[in-house]
Structures are given as structure tokens and as C-alpha cells.
C-alpha positions in Angstrom: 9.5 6.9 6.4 9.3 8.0 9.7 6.4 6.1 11.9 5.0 9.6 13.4 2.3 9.6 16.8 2.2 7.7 20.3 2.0 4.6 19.3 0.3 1.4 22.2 0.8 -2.1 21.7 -2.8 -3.9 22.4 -4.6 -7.4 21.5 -7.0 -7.4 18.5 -10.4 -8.6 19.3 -12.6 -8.2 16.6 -13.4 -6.5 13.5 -16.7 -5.3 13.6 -16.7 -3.9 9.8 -14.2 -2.1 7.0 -13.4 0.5 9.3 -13.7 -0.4 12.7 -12.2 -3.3 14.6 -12.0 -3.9 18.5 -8.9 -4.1 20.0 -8.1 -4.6 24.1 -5.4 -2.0 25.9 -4.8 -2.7 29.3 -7.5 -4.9 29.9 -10.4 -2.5 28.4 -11.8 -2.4 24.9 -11.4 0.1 22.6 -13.0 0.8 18.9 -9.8 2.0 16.7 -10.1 2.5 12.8 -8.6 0.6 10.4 -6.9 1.9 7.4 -7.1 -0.7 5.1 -10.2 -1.3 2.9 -8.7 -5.0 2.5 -9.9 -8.4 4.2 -6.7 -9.3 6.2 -7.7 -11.9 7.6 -4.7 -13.4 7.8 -3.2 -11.0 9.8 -6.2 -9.6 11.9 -6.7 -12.8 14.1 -8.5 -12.9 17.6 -5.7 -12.3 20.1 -3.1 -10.7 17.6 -0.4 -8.3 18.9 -0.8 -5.1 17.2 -0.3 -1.8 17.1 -2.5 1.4 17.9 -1.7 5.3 17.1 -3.8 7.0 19.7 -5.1 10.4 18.6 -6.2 13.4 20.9 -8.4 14.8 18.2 -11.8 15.3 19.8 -13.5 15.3 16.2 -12.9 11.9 15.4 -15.0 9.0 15.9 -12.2 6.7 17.6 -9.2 7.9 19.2 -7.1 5.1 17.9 -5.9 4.0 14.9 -4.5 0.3 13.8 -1.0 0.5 12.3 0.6 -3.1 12.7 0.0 -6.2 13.1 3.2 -8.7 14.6 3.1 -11.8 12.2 5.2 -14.2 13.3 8.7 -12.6 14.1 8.0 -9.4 12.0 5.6 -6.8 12.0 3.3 -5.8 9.4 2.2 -2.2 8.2 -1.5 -2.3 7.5 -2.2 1.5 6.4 -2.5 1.1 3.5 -4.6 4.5 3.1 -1.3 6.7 3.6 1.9 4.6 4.0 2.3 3.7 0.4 1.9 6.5 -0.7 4.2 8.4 1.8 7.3 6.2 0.7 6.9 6.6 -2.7 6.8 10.3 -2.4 9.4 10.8 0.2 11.7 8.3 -2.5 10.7 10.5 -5.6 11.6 13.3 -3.6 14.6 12.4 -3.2 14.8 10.4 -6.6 15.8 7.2 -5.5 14.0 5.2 -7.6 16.4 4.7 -10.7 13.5 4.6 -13.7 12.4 8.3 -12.3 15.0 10.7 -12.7 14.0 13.0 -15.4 11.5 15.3 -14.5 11.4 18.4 -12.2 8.1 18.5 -11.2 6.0 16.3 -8.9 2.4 16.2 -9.0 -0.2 14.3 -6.5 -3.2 12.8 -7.1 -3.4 13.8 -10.6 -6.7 13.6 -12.6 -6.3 12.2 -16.5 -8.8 9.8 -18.2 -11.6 10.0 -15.6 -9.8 8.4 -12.9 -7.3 10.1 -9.9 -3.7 8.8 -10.4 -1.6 9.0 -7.4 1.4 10.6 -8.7 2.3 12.8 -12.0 5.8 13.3 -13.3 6.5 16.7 -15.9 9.5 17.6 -17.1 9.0 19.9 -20.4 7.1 17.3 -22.8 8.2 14.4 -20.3 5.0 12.7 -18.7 5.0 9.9 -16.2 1.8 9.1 -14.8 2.0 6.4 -11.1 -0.4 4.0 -9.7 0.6 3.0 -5.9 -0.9 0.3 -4.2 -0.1 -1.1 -0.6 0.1 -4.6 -0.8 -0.3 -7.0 2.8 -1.2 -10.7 1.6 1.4 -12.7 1.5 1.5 -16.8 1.4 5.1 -18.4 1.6 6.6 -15.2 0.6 4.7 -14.8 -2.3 2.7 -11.2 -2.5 -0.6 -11.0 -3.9 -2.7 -8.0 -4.7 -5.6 -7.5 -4.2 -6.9 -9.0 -1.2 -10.5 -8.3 -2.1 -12.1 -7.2 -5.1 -11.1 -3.7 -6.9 -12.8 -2.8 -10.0 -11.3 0.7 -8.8 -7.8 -1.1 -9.4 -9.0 -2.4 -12.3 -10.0 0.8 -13.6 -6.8 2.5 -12.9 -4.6 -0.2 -14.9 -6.8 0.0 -17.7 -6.3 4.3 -17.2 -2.3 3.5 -17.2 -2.2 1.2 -20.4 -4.0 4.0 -22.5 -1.5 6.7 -21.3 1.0 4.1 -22.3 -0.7 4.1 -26.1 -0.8 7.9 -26.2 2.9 8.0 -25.9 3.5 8.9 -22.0 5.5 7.0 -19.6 2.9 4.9 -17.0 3.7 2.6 -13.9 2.6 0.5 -11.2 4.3 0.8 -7.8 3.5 -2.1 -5.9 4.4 -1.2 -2.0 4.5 -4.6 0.4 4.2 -3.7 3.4 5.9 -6.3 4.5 10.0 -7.7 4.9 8.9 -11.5 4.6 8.4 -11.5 0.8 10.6 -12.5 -2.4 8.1 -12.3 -5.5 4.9 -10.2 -6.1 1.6 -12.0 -7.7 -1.6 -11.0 -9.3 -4.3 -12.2 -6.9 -6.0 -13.8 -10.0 -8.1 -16.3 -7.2 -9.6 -12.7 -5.5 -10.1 -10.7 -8.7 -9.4 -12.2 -11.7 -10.1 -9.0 -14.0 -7.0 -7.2 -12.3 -5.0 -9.8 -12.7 -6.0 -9.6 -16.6 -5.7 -6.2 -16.9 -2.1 -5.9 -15.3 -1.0 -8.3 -17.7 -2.2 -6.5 -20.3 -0.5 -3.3 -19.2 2.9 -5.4 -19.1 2.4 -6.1 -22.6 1.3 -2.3 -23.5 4.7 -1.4 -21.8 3.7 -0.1 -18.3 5.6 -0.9 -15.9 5.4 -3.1 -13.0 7.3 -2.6 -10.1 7.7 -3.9 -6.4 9.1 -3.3 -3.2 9.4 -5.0 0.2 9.5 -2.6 2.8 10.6 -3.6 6.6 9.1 -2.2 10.1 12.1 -0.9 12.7 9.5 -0.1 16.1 12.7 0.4 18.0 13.9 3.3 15.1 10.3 3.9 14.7 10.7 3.3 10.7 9.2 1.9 8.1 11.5 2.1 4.9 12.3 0.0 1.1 14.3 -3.1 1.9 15.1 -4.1 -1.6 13.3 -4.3 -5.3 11.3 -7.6 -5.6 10.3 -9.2 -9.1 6.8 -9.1 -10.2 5.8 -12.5 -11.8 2.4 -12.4 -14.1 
């Protein structure tokens, strides 16, 4: 997926709620959104190296908008509002992800059992119904999702395991956003009842999948490094 805007590098500040955080650029402050719903307080430190997409749309509230964060050696994607989403569609696109290969038709944001699914696959009576989530936590390579509470989450596995029992094809696609990563965790200390319910869906037959993705600034990228395991 190709990283798209002018992108500034800047120092992170503060966060001053969900969807604001100061950052400093050049010496001044700025207010830039954040993407990302999530604590992160692991990653959004005071004095962090990060990285801002500045916008020149006069209708928005702040004219930046925070992208990365540098953790150690690596950088870390943070949107996780649009990037997960982005690579999975651009890789069912292109149908590079081996368990999705037969259907013809791709739907987004698909509405079934009183909840919005992120992505619906049709192929005559074939129906495969995805869950994404963007996944940033991660403790001695180790993912974990969530990072905060999600009855939202929640409420989507529990959506996926009865499409499962009707007979349809259902699936989580777990995006880290993140290279630094070798197994993906329920986050049972955060939320406890997610964790439950994805092991439940394992045992209903959904399936759990993961991916650690890796940031190229210099190619401007941010792309699917390899299939991780997903450990319940």
C-alpha cells in the first residue's frame, strides 16, 4: 500500500484526548488528529519521533494527521481507521490471500446480522463475510488486540460465528501494523470478553488470521511481510 500525502517528521507532545494529540514541527506546536481509537501508550510517548500527513483542506479541524510513530529501529503505522483496511482490499483485489480465491465479487462494509462487516465475498451461492482489525500493541513480539476495550469487537465476532452456523464462510483478518512481531494474542488482560468470544469463533470454524506488515518511508510503503500464527 502506497503511503499517499506530504508527509513531516515532528516530536509528539501530548495527547490531549482520542482524537487529538499535540505534536511540535519546527519548534511550534501543532494539534494533528489521531486515527486510532486505541490507548497507545506505548508508542505515543512525550518526545517520540513521528510522523504527520499535513492536509490543505480548509474544512478540517487540524491540518495534520498522525501516521507513525519510530519505535525503536522501526516505525509503526498507527491508522488504524483506514490502513487495514486498505491492504486487505488492495490484497483481495488482487487475490493474494490464498483462503480467498473463489468469488468474483467484492463487497465493502457489508450489513448482515445488525452489525457492518468490513468486507463481503459472493460468488453464485459462495459467501464470505471479513472482520479487519488494525492491531499496534505489541510486547516482546507478541501482538495483542485490543488495546482498549471493544464491545464493538466483541459484537462483530459474535456476528461472524453465527454466519459460520448458518453455513457461510466467516474470518478475522488481524492487520499488525507493525514488522517487529512473531505471534498474535487475545488481549484477554484489556478485554477479556473478546478474547472469549474469538475463541469461541475458532471453535465455530471462523477463521483467524494474521499478518505483520513493515513501513519502507524511503519507498513510501507500507505492505504484508509474512503470515503470523494466531495463538488463543
Amino acid at each position: 500500500m502506497k503511503i499517499e500525502g506530504d508527509l513531516v517528521e515532528a516530536r509528539f507532545v501530548k495527547r490531549l484526548n482520542r482524537f487529538v494529540a499535540v505534536v511540535e514541527i519546527d519548534g511550534e506546536q501543532q494539534f494533528t488528529h489521531v486515527p486510532n481509537t486505541g490507548r497507545l501508550r506505548e508508542l505515543l510517548t512525550e518526545g517520540a519521533t513521528v510522523m504527520v500527513r499535513k492536509y490543505d483542506n480548509p474544512n478540517r479541524s487540524t491540518k495534520f494527521g498522525l501516521i507513525l510513530v519510530k519505535k525503536g529501529e522501526i516505525w509503526v503505522s498507527i491508522d488504524s481507521a483506514n490502513v487495514p483496511n486498505r491492504i486487505a482490499y488492495e490484497l483481495l483485489k488482487q487475490k493474494k490471500f490464498d483462503k480467498f480465491t473463489d468469488y468474483n465479487e467484492i463487497r465493502r462494509e457489508v450489513t448482515i446480522g445488525g452489525s457492518r462487516l468490513d468486507f463481503g465475498l459472493f460468488s453464485g451461492s459462495y459467501e464470505y463475510y471479513i472482520e479487519v482489525k488494525g492491531v499496534t500493541l505489541v510486547e516482546d513480539r507478541q501482538a495483542y488486540f485490543p488495546d482498549a476495550p471493544t464491545t464493538r469487537g466483541t459484537r462483530h465476532i459474535e456476528d461472524l460465528i453465527h454466519i459460520k452456523q448458518e453455513g457461510n464462510g466467516a474470518g478475522v483478518i488481524f492487520i499488525i501494523q507493525r514488522e517487529d512481531v512473531d505471534v498474535m494474542r487475545p488481549n484477554d488482560r484489556t478485554d477479556r470478553d473478546f478474547g472469549d468470544a474469538l475463541r469461541k469463533a475458532r471453535q465455530a470454524g471462523v477463521d483467524l488470521d494474521a499478518y505483520a506488515c513493515k513501513i519502507d518511508i524511503a519507498e513510501r510503503r507500507i505492505d504484508i511481510l509474512r503470515q503470523i500464527p494466531v495463538i488463543l
